[in-house]
N, C-alpha and C positions, 0 to 999 in steps of 0.2 A: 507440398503445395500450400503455400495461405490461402484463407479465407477470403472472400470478398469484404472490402470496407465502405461505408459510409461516415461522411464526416458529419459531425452533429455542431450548432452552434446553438447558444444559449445565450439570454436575452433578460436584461431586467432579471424579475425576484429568480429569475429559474438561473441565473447566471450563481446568483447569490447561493440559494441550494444547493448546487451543483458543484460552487467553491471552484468554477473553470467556465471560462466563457467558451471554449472547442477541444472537442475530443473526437479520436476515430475509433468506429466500432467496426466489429464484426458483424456481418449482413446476416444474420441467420437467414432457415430458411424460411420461415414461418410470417414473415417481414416481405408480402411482396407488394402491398399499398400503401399508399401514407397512412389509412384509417387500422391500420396493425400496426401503426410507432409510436403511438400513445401507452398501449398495454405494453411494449416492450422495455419502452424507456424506465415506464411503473419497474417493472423486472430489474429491470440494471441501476437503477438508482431509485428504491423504496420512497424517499421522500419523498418524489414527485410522484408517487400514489393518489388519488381525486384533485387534483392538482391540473390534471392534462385538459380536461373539458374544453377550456375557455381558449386555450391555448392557438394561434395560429399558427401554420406550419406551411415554409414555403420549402421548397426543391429549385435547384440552382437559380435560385433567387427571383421566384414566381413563386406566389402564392399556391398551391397545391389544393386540387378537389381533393377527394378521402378513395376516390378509386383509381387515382393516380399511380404507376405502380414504381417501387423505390428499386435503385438500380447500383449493383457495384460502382464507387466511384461517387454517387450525389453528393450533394450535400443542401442538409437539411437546416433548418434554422427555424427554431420555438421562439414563439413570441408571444408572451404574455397581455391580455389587456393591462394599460398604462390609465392612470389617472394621473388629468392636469389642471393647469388651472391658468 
């Protein structure tokens, strides 16, 4: 049996860190709100270690509260704040 996955997409500098604009994870289990995919993602890709803070995070393409809870199948998308001009 696999794992449950969520797709993650990346955005701006975090595209750039991450060297991949989309990738699918495994849902661990520890993973069941948006406000536990910040510390996880820190886990799966170091770089993005104090990096997450600023970060928006939508679920199938709604901006997500942090007690939202993330489900086999979402998908996620990190959005950095942008500076324009």
């Amino acid at each position: 049996m696999t794992s449950p996955t969520i797709s993650i997409l990346y955005f701006a500098a975090l595209r750039d860190l991450a060297r991949c604009s989309e990738e699918t994870l495994p849902l661990p289990p520890a993973v069941r709100h948006v406000a536990d995919l910040p510390a996880f993602l820190a886990l799966h890709r170091p770089v993005f270690a104090g990096r997450l803070g600023q970060v928006r995070i939508a679920r199938n393409e709604r901006f997500a509260d942090p007690d939202e809870p993330v489900l086999p199948g979402d998908v996620i998308a990190l959005i950095p704040p942008v500076a324009g001009g």
